[in-house]
Rosetta silent file (secondary structure, phi, psi, omega in degrees, C-alpha in Angstrom):
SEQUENCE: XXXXXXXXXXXXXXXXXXXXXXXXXXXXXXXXXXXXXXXXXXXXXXXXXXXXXXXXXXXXXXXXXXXXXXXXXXXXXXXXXXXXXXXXXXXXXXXXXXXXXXXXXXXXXXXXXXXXXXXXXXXXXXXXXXXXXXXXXXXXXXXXXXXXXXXXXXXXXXXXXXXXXX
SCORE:     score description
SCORE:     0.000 S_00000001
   1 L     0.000  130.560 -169.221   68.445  -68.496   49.422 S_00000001
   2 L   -84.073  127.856  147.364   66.165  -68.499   52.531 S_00000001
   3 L   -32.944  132.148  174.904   67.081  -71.161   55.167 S_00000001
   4 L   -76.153    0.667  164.119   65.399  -73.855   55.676 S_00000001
   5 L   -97.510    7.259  -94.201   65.002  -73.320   59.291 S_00000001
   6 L   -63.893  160.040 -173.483   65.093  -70.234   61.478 S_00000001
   7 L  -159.622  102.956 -171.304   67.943  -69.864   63.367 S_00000001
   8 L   -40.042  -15.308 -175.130   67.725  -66.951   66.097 S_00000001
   9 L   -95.103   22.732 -161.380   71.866  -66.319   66.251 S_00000001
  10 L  -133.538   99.803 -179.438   71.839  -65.386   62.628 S_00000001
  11 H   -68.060  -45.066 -162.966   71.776  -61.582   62.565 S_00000001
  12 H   -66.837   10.670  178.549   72.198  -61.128   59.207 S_00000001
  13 H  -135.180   10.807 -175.870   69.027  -62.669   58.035 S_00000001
  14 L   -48.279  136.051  163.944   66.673  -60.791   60.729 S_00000001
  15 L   -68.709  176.148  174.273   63.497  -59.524   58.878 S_00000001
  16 L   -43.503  139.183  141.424   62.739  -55.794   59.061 S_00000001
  17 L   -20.039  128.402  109.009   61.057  -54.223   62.386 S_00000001
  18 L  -109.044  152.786 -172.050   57.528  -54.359   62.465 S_00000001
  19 L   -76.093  131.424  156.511   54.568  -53.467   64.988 S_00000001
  20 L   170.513  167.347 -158.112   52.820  -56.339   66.403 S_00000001
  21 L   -67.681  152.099 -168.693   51.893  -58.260   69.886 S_00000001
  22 L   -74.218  153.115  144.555   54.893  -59.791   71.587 S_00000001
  23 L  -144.807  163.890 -165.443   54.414  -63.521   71.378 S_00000001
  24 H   -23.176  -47.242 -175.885   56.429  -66.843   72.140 S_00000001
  25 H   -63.132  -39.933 -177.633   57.773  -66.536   68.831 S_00000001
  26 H   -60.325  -22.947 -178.687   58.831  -62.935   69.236 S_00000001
  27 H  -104.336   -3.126 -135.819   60.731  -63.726   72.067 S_00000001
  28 H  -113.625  -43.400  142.517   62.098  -67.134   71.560 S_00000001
  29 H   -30.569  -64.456  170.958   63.738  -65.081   68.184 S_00000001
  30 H   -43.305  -83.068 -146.816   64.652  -61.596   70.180 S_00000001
  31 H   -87.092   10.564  145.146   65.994  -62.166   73.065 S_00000001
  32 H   -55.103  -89.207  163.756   68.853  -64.726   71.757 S_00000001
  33 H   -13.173  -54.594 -165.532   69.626  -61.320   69.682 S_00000001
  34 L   -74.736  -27.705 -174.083   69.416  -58.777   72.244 S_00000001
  35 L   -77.614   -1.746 -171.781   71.903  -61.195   74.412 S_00000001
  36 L   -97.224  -36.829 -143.665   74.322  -61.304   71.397 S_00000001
  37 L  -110.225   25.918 -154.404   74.102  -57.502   70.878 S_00000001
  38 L    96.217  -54.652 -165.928   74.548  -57.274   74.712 S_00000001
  39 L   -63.063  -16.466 -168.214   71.636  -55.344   76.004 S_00000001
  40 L   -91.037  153.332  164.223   70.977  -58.514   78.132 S_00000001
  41 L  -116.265   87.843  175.860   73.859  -59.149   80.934 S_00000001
  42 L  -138.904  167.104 -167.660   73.744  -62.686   80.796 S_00000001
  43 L   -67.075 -170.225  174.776   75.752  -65.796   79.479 S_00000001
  44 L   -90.046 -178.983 -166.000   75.742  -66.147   75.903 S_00000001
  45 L   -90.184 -178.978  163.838   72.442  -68.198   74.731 S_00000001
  46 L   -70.332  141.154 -153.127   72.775  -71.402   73.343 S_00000001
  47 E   -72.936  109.069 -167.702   72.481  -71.469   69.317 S_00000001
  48 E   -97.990  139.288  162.888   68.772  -71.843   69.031 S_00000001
  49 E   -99.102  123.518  151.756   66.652  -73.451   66.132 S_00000001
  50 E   -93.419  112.119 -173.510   62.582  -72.903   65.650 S_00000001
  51 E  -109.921  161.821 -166.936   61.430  -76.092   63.810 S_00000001
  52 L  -135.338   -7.116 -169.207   58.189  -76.771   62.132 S_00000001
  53 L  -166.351 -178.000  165.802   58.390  -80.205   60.549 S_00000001
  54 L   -67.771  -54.986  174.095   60.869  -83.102   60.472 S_00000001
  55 L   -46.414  -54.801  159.075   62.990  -81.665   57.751 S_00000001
  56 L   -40.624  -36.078  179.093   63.816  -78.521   59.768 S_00000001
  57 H   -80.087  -20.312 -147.557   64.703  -80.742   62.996 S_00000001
  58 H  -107.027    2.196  160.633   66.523  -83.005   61.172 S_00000001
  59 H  -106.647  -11.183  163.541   68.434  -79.977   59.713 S_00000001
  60 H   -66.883  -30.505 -178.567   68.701  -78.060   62.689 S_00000001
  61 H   -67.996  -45.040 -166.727   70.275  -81.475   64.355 S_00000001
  62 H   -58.750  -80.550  176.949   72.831  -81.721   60.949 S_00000001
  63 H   -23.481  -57.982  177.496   73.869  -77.630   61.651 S_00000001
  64 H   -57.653  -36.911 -162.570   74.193  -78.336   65.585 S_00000001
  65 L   -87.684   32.953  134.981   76.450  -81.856   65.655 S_00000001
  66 L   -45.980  -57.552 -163.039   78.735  -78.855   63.567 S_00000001
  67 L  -126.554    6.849 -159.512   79.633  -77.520   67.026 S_00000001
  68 L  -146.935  130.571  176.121   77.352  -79.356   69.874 S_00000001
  69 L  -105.996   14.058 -177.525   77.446  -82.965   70.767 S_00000001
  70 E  -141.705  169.570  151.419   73.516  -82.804   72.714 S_00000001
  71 E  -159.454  153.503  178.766   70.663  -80.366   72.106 S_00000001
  72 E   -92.556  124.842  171.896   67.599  -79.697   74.224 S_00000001
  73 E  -117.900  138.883 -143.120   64.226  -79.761   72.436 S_00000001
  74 E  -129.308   86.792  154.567   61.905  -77.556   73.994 S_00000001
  75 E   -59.069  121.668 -170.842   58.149  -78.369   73.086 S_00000001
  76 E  -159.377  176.824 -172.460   55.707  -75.431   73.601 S_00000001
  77 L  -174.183  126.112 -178.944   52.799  -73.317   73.017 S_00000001
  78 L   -32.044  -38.735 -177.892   51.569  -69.545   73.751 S_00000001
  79 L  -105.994   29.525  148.061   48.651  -71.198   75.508 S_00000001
  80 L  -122.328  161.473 -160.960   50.417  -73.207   77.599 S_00000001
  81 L   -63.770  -36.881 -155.446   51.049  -72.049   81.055 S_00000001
  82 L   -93.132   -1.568  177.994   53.750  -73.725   82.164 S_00000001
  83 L   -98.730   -4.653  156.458   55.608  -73.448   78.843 S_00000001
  84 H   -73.674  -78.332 -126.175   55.762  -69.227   80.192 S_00000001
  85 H  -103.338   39.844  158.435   57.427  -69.954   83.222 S_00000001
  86 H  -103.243  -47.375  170.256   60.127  -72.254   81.111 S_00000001
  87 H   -52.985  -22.940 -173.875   60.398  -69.052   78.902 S_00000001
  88 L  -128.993  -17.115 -172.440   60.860  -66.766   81.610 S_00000001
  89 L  -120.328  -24.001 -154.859   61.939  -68.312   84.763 S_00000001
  90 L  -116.394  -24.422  171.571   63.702  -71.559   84.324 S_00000001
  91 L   -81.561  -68.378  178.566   65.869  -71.418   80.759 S_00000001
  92 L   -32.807  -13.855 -168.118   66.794  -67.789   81.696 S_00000001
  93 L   -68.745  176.349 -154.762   68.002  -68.562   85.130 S_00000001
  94 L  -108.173  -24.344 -179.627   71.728  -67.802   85.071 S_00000001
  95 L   -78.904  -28.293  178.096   72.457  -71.603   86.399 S_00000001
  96 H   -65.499  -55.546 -160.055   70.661  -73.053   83.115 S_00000001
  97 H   -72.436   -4.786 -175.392   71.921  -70.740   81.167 S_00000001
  98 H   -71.486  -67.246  164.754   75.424  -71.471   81.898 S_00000001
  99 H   -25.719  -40.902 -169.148   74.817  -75.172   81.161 S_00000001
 100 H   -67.880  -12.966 -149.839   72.738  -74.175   77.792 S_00000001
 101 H   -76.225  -33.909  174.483   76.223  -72.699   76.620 S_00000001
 102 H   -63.329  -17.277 -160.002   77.378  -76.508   75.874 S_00000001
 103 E  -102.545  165.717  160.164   74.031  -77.331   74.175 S_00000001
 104 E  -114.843  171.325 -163.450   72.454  -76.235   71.331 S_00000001
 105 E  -133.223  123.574  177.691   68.044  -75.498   71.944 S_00000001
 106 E  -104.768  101.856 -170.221   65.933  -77.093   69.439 S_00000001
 107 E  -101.160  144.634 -170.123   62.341  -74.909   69.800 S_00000001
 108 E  -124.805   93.734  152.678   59.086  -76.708   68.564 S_00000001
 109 E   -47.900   98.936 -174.611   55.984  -73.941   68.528 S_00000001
 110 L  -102.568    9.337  176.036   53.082  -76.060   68.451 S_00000001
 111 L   -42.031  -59.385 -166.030   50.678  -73.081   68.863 S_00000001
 112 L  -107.582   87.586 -169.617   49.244  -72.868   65.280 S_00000001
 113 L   -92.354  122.046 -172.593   49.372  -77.176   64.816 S_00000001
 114 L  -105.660 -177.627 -175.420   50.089  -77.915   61.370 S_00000001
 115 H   -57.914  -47.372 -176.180   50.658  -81.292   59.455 S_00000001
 116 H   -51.285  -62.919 -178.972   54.332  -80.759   60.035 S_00000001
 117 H   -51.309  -32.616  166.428   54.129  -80.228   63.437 S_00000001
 118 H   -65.560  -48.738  170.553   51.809  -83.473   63.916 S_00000001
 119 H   -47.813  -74.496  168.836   54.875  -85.560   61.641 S_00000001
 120 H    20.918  -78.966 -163.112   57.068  -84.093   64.136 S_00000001
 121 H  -103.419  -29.535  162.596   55.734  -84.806   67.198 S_00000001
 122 H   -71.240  -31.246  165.219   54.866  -88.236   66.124 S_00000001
 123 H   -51.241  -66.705 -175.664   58.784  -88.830   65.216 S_00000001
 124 H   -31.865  -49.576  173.127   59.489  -87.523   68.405 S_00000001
 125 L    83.214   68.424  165.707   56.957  -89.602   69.987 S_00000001
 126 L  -115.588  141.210  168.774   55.263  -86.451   71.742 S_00000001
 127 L   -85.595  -36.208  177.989   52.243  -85.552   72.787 S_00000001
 128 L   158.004  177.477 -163.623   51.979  -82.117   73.048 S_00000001
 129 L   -66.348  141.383   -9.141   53.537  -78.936   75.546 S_00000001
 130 L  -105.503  145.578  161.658   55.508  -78.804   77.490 S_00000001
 131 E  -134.609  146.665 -168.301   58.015  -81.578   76.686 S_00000001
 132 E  -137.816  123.166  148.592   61.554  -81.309   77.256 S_00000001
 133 E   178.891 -171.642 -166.290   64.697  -83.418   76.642 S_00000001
 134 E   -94.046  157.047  164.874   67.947  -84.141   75.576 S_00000001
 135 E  -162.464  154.283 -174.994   69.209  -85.785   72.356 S_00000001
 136 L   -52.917   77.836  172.007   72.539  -86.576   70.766 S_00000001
 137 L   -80.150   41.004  139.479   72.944  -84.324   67.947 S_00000001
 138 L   -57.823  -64.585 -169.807   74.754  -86.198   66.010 S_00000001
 139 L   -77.823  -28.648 -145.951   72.203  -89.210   65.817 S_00000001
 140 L    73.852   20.475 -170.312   69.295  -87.424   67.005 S_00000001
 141 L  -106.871  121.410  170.150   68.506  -90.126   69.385 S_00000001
 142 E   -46.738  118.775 -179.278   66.849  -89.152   72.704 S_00000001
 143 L   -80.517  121.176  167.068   69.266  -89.557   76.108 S_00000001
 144 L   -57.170  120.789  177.850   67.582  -91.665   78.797 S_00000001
 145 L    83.095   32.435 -165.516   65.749  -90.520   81.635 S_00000001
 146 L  -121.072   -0.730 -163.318   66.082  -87.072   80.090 S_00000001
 147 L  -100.929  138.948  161.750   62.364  -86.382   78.928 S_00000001
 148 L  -128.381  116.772 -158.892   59.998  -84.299   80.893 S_00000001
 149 L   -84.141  136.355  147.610   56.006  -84.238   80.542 S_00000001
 150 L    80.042 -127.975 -150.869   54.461  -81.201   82.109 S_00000001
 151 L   -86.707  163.416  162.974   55.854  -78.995   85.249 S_00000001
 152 L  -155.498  174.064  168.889   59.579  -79.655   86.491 S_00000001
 153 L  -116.074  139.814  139.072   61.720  -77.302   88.548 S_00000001
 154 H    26.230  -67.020 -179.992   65.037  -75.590   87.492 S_00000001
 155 H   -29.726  -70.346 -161.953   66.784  -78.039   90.148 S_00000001
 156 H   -57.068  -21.809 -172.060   65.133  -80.786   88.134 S_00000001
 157 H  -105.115  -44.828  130.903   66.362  -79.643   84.683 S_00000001
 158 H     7.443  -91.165 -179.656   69.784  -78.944   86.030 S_00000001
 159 H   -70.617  -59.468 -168.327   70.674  -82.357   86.876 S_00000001
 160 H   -55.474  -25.678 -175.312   69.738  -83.633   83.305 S_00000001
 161 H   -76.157  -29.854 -171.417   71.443  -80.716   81.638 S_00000001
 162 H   -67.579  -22.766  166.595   74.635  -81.265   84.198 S_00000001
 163 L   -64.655  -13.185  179.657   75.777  -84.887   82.818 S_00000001
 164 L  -104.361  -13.064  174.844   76.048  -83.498   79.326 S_00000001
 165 L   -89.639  126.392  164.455   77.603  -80.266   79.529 S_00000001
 166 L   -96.867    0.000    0.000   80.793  -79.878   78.685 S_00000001
């Protein structure tokens, strides 16, 4: 029975290898993997979900309060810029990544925006990429003064991640 969810630390259900262009998805999947199997020298990641709809977040939240009492949900999209340099510069940094180890990362790919992803984002109460914040995963209810519209810096993402890690 296929998950209802993907859920990048789960080797055992990768599909097969195939050729095609690297994209958000490809990495946001991968390199969670490659850091499990090693090849990366970094902490380990944080258990990451890619959701698509409400049902998927709201089973990716159920899956997380297993072992996590917050998670970060990470709105994004291939074509936005500043959603790159989250991907590459500011979750990867070794001080975030420390912090991520308490958290679990809730990913929302709004690239190809379907009905789900509009139900979603309207739950959420988002507009679109990049949005960032914390929530309880237990409740799912969003931690105050934890949401971020557009550019932040590392620093800035930091301090919200540092009251919650544990």
């Amino acid at each position: 029975m296929q998950d209802r969810f993907s859920h990048a630390g789960d080797t055992a259900k990768a599909p097969a290898p195939v050729c095609r262009p690297l994209t958000r998805r490809t990495l946001l999947l991968g390199l969670p993997l490659l850091a499990g199997a090693g090849l990366l020298a970094a902490p380990a990641p944080a258990a990451t979900y890619l959701v698509e709809s409400l049902p998927q977040y709201q089973a990716a939240l159920a899956d997380l309060s297993q072992s996590k009492t917050v998670a970060l949900v990470d709105v994004g999209a291939e074509w936005c810029a500043f959603c790159k340099v989250i991907d590459t510069k500011i979750l990867p940094d070794e001080r975030v990544a420390e912090l991520m180890q308490s958290y679990g990362l809730i990913r929302i790919d709004v690239t190809a925006m379907t009905d789900g992803h509009r139900a979603l984002l309207r739950h959420l109460r988002v507009d679109g990429p990049p949005t960032v914040f914390i929530v309880d995963a237990a409740s799912g209810g969003e931690h105050e003064n934890t949401r971020s519209v557009g550019n932040f810096s590392t620093e800035n993402l930091i301090a919200r991640l540092k009251p919650f890690a544990g």
